[in-house]
Backbone as a ProteinNet text record, in pm:
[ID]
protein_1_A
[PRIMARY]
XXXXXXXXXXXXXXXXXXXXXXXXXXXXXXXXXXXXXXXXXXXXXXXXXXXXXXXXXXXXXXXXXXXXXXXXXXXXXXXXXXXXXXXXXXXXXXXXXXXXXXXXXXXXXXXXXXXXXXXXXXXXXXXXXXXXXXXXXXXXXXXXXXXXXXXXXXXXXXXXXXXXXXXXXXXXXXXXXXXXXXXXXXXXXXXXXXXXXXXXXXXXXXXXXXX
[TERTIARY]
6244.1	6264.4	6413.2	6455.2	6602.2	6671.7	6784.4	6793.8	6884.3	6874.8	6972.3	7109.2	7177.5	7333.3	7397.1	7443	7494.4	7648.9	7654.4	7762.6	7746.9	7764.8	7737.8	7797.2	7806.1	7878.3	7762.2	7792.4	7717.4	7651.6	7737.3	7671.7	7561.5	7562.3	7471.7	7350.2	7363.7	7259.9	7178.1	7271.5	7169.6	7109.1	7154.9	7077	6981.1	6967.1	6830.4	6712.1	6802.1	6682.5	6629.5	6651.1	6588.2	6499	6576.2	6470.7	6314	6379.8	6274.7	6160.8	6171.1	6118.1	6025.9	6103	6027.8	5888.4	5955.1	5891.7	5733.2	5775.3	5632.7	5569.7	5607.6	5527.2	5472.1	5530.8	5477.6	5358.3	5363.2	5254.3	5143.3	5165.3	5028.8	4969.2	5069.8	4956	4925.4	4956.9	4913.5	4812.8	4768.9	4705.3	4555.7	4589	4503.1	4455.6	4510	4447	4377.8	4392.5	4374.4	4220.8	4216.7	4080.8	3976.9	4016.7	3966.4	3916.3	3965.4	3907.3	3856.1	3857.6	3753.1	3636.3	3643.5	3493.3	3427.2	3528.6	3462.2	3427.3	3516.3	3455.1	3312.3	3266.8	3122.9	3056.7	3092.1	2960.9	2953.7	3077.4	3051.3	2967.5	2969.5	2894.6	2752.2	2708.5	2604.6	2568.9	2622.8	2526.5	2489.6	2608.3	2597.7	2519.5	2504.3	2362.9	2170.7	2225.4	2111.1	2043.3	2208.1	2150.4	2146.8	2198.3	2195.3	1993.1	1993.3	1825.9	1738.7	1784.3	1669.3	1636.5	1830.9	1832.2	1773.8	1800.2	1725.3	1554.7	1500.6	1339.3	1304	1339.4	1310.2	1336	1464.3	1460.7	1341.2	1335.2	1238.3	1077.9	1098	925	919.7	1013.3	1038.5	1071.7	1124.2	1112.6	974.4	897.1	771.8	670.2	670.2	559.9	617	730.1	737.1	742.6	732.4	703.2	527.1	486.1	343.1	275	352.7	361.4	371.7	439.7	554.7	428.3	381.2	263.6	87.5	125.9	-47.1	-0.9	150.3	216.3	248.7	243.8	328.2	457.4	514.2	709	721.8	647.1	678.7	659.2	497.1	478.8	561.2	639.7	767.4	842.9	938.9	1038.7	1029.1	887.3	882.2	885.2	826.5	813.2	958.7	1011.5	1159.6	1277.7	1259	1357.6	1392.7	1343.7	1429.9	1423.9	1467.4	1528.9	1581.3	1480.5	1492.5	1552.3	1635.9	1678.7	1806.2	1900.1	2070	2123.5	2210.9	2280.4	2439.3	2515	2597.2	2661.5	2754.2	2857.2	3007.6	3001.7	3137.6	3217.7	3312.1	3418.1	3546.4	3555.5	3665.5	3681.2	3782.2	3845.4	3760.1	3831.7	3842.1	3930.5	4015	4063.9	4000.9	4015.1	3952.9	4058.9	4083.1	4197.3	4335.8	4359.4	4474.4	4460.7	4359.8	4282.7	4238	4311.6	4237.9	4081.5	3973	3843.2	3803.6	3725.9	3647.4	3527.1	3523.5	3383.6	3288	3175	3091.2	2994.4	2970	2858.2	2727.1	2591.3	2561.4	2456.4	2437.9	2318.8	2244.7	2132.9	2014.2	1962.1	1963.5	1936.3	1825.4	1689.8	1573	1546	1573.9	1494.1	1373.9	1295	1162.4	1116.7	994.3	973.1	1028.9	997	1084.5	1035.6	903.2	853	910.4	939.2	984.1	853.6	747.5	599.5	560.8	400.7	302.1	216.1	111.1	73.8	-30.3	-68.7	-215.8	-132.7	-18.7	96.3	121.4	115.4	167.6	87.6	100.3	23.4	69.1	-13.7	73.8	168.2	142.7	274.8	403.1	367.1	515.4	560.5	429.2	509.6	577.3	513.8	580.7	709.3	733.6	882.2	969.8	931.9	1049.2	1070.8	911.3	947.2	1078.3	1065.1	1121.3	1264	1329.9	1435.2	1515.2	1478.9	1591	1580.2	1541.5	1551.7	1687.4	1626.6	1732.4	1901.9	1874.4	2051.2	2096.8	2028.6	2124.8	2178.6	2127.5	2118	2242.1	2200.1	2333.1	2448.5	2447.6	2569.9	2667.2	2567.8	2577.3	2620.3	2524.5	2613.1	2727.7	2746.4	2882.1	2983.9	3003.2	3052.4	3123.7	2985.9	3010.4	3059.1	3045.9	3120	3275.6	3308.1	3450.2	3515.3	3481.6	3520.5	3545.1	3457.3	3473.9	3566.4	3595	3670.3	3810.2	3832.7	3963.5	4037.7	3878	3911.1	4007.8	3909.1	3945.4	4057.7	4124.3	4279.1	4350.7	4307.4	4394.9	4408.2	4284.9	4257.6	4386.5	4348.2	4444.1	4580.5	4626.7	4787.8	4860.9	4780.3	4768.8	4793	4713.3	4662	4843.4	4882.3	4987.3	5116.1	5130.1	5213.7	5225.8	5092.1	5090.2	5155.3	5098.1	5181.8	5301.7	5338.2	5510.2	5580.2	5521.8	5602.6	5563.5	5437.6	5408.9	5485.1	5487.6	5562.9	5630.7	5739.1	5871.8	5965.9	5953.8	6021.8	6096.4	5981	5997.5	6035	6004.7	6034.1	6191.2	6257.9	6376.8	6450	6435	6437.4	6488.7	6358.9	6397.4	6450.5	6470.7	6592.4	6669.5	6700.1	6870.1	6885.7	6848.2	6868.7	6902.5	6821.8	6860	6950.3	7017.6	7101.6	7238.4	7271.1	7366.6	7369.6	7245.5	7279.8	7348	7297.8	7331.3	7506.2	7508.1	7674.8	7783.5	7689.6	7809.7	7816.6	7706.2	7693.7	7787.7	7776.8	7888.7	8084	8063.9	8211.5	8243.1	8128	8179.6	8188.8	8128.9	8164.4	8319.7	8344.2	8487.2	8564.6	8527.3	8613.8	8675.5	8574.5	8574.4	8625.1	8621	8658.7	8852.7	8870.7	9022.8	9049.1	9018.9	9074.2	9045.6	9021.6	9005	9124.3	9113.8	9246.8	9382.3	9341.2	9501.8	9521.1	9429.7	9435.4	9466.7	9451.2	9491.8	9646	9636.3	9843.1	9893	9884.6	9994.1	9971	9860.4	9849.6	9936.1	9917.3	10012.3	10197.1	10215.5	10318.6	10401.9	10287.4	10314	10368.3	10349.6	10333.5	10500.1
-3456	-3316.6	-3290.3	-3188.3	-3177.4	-3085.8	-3158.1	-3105.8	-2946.4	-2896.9	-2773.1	-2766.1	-2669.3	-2711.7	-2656.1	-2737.3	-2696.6	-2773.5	-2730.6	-2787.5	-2916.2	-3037.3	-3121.4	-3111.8	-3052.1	-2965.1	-2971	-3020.5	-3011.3	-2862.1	-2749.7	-2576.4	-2571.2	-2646.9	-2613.6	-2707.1	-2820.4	-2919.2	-2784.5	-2753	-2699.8	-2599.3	-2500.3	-2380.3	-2422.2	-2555.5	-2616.8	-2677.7	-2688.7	-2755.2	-2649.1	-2509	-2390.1	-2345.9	-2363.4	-2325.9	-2359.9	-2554	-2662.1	-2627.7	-2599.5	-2551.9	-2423.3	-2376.5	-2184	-2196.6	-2250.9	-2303.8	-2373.7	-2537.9	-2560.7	-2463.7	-2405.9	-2331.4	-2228.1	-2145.3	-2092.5	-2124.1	-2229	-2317.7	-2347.8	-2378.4	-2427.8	-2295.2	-2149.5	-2034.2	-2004.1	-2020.7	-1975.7	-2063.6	-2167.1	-2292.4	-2236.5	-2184.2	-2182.4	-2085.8	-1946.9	-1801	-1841.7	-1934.5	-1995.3	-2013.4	-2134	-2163.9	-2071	-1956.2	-1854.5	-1711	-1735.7	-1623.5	-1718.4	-1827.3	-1914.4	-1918.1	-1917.6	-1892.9	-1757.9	-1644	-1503.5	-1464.5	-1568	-1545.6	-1607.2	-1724.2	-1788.1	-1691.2	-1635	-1532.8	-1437.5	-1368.6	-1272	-1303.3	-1413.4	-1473.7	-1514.2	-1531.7	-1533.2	-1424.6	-1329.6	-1172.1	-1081.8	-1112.3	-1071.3	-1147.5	-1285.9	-1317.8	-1244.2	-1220.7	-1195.2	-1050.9	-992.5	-855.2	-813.9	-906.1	-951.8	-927.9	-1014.7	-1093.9	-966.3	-934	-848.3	-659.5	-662.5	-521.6	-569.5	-647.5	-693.3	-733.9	-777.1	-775.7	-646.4	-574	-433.7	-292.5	-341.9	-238.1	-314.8	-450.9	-462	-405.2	-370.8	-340.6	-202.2	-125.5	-2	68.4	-47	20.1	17.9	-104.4	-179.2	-44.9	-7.1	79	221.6	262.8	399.9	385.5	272.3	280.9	263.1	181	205.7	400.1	448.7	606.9	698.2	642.8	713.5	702	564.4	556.3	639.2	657.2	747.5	881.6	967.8	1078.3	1121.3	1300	1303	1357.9	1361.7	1374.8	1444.2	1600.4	1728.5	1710.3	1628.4	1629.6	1555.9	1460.5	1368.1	1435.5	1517.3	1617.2	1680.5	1755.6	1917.2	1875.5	1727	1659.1	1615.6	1581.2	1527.6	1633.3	1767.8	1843.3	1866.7	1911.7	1963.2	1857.9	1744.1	1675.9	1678.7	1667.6	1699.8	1614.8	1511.4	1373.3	1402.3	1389.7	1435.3	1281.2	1203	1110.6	1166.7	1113.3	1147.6	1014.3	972.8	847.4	865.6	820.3	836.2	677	668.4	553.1	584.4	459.9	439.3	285.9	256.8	104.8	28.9	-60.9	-219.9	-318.6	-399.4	-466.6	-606.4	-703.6	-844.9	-935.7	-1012.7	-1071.5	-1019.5	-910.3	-821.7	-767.2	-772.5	-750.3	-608.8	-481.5	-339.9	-347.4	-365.6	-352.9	-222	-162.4	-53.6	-109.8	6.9	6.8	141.7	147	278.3	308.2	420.4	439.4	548.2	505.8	620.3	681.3	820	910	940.1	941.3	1060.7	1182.6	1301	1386.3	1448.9	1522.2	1559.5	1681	1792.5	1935.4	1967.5	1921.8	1912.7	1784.3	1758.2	1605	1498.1	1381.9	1275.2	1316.9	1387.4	1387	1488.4	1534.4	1672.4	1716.2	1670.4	1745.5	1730	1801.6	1764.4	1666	1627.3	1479.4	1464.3	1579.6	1634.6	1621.5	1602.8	1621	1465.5	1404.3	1255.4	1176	1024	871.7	856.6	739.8	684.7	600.1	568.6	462.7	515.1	640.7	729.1	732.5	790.7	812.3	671.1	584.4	432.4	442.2	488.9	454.9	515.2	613.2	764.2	717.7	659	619.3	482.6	377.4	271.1	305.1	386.3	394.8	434.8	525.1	548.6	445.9	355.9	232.2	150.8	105.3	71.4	72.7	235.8	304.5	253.3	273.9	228.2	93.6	-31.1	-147.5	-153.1	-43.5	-112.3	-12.9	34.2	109	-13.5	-140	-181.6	-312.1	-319.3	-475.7	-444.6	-290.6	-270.3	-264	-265.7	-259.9	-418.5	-502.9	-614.2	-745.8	-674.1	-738.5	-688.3	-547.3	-536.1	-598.9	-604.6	-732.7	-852.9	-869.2	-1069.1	-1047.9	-998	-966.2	-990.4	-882.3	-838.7	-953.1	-1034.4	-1150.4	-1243.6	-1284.3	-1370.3	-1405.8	-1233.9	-1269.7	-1292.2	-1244.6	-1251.5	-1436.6	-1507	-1657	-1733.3	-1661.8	-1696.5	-1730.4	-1590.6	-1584.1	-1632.3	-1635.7	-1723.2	-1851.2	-1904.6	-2018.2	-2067.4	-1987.4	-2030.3	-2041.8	-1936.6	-1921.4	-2066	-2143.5	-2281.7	-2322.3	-2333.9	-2467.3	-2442.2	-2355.5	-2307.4	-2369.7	-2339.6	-2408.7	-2583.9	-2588.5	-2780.7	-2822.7	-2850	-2909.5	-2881.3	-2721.8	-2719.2	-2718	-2557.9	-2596.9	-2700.1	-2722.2	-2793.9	-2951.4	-3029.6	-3123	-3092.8	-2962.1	-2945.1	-2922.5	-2905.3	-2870.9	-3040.2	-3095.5	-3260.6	-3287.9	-3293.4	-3380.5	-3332.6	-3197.3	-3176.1	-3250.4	-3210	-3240.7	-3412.2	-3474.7	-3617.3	-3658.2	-3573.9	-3605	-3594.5	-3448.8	-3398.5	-3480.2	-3550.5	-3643.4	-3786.7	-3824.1	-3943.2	-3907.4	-3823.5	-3754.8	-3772.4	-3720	-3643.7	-3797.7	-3969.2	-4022.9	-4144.7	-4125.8	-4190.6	-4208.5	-4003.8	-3959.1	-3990.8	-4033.2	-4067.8	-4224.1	-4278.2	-4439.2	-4457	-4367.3	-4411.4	-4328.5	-4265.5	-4183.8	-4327	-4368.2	-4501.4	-4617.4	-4657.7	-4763.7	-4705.5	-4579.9	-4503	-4578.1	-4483.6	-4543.6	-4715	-4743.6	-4922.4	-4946.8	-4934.3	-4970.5	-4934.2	-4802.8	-4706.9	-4843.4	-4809.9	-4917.5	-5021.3	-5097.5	-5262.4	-5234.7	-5145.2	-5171.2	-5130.8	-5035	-4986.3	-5149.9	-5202.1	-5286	-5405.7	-5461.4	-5523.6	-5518.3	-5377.3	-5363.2	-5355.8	-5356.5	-5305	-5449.1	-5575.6	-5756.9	-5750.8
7040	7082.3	7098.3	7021.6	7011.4	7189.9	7251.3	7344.9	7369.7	7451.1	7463.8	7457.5	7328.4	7300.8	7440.8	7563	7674.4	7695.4	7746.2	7850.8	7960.6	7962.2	8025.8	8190.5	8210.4	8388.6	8490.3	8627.9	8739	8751.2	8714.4	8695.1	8590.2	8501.5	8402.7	8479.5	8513.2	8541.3	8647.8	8758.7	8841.7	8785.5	8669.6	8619.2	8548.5	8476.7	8415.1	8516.9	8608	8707.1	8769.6	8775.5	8822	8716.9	8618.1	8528.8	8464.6	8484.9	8457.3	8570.1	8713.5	8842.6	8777.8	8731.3	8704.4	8597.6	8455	8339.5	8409.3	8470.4	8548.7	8622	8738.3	8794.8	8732.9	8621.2	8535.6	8406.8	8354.8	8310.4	8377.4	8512.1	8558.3	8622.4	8640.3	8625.6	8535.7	8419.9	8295.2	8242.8	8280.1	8263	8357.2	8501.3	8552.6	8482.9	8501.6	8434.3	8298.6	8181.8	8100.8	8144.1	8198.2	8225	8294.6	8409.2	8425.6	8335.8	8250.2	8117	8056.1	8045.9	7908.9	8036.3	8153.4	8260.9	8200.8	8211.1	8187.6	8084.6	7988	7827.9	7781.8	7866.8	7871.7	7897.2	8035.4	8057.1	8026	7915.7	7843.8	7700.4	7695.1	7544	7564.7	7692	7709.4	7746.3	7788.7	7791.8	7636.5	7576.2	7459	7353.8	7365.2	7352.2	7365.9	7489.2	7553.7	7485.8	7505.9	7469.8	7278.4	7270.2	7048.9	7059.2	7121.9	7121.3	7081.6	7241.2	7272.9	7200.4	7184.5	7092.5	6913.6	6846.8	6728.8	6746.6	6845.5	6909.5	6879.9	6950.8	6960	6898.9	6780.8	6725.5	6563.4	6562.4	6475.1	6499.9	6636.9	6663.6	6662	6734.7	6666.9	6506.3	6449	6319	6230.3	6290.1	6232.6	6274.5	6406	6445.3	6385	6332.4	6290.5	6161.2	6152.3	5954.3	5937.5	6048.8	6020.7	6086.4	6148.7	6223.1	6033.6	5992.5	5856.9	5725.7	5781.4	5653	5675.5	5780.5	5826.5	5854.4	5808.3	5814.3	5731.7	5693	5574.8	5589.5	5460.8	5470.5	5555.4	5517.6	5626.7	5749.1	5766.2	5919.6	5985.1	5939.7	6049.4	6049.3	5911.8	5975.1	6040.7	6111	6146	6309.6	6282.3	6484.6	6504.9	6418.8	6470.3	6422.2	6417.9	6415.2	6473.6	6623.8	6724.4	6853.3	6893.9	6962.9	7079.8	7173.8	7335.7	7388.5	7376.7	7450.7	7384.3	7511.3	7461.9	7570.6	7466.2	7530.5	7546.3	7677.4	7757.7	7739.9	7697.1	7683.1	7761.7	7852.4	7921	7917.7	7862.3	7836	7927.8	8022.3	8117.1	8099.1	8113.8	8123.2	8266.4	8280.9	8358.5	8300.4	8430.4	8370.6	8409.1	8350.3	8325.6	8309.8	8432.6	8432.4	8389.3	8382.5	8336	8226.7	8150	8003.6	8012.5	7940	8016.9	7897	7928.8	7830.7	7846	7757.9	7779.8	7874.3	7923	8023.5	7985	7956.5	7887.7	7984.8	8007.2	8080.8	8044.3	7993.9	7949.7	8004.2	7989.1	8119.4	7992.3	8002.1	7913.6	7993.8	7930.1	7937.8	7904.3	7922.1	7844.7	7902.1	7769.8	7799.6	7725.3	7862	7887.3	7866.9	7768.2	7784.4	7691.1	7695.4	7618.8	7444.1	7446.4	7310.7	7261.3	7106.9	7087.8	6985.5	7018.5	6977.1	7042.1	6971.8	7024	7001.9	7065.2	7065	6951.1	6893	6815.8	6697.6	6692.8	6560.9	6469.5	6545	6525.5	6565.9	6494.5	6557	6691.2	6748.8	6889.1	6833.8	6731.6	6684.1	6677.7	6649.3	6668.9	6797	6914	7024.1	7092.3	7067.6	7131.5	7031.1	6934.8	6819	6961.1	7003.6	6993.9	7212.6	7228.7	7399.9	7378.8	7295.3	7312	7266.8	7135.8	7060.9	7166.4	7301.4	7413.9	7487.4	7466.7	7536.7	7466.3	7371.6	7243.9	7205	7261.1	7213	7308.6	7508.2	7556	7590.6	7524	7491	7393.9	7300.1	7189.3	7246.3	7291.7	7383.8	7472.1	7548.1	7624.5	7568.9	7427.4	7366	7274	7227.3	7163.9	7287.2	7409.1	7499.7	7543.2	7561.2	7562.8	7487.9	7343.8	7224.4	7196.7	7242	7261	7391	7456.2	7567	7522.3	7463.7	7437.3	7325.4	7211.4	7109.7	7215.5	7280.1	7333	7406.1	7511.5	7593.9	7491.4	7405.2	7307.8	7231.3	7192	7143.9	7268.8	7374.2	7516.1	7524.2	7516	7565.7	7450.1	7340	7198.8	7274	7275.1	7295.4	7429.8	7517.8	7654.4	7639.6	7502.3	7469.3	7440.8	7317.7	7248.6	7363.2	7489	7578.3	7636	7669.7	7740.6	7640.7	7564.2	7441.4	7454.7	7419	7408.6	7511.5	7622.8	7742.9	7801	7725.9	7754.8	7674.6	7553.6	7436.5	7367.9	7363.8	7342.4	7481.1	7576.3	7614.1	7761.7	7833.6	7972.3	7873	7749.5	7732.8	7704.5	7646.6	7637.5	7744.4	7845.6	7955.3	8014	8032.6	8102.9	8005.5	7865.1	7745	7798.6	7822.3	7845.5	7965.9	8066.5	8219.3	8230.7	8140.9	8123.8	8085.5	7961.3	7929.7	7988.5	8031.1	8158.4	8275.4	8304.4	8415	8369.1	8222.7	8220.5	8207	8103.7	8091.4	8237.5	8381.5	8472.1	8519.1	8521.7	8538.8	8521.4	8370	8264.3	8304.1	8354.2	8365.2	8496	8640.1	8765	8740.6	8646.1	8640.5	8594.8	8502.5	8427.5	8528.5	8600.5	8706.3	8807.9	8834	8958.8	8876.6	8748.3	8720.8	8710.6	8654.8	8652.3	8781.6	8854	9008.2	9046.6	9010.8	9054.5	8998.7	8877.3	8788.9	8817.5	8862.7	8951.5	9103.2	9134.7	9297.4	9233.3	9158.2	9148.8	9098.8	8996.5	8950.3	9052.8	9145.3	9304.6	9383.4	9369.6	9485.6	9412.2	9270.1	9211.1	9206.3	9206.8	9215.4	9348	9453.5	9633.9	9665.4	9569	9573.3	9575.7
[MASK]
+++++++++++++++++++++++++++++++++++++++++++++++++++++++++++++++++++++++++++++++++++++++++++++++++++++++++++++++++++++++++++++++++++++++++++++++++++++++++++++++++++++++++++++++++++++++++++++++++++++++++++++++++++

């Protein structure tokens, strides 16, 4: 590891040793926060699991029962029941932050003028009405796992570049840091030995010549 082009001076030693001080303590929060988003990123991967599961379960059973609704219906009669659309979704998007991470946060309301059906019941299969009860089930599921998949996305480059910040400071620069500092010491070390051997040498010729 190549060391820092410095100045071998008692001023420089102490400004590396503040720094070498700062660098660690800075690593091992970044180390900790590190391991605290790879916690929140688990349990964001297991919700989004959960909710993968269960929104693909259910929109397969909903599509299964309105295609069997679609096959005992004709063209007109599904358009004329699903033209006018009594169920109004309300999506409101505000942040959170997550370990300093700003994520979206979504929140969504349903609305119904009058009832959840937009026919009548003499109009359509029940296979329809179970399509049209469950599909507001559904949206707000995938509302909730597109929510939760931009989180873990976002976590993730966050854990990334966090990631690269540790490295940066484990194995370039705190080892440049103690190379220099080692070296400046062995340096100011070197120059108080030949300092003391000067003076021995000064003391023995006065004391030779004092003869």
């Amino acid at each position: 590891m190549a060391r820092l082009n410095v100045n071998p001076t008692r001023m420089e030693l102490k400004k590396l040793k503040a720094r070498l001080k700062t660098a660690t303590r800075g690593h091992k929060l970044l180390k900790d926060k590190s391991d605290e988003m790879i916690r929140r990123f688990s349990v964001l991967i297991k919700l989004n699991k959960k909710l993968r599961d269960e929104v693909d379960s259910e929109l397969a059973s909903v599509l299964k029962e309105f295609a069997f609704a679609k096959g005992h219906m004709s063209e007109s009669a599904i358009e004329n029941a699903f033209m006018m659309p009594t169920a109004q979704l309300d999506i409101s998007c505000q942040t959170k932050s997550i370990m300093n991470v700003i994520v979206p946060s979504i929140t969504v309301s349903q609305s119904l003028s009058g009832g959840i059906y937009p026919y009548a019941f003499s109009e359509v299969t029940s296979e329809a009405d179970y399509s049209v009860k469950k599909i507001s089930q559904v949206i707000e599921k995938l509302v909730s796992l597109a929510e939760v998949e931009k989180q873990t996305a976002m976590l993730a480059d966050e854990i990334e570049k966090n990631k690269r910040r540790v490295n940066a400071l484990e194995y370039v620069m705190i080892p440049q840091l103690e190379e220099t500092i080692h070296y400046i010491t062995s340096k100011l070390d070197e120059n108080e030995r030949a300092s003391i051997t000067r003076l021995m040498k000064v003391k023995s010729m006065i004391a030779e010549r004092q003869k």
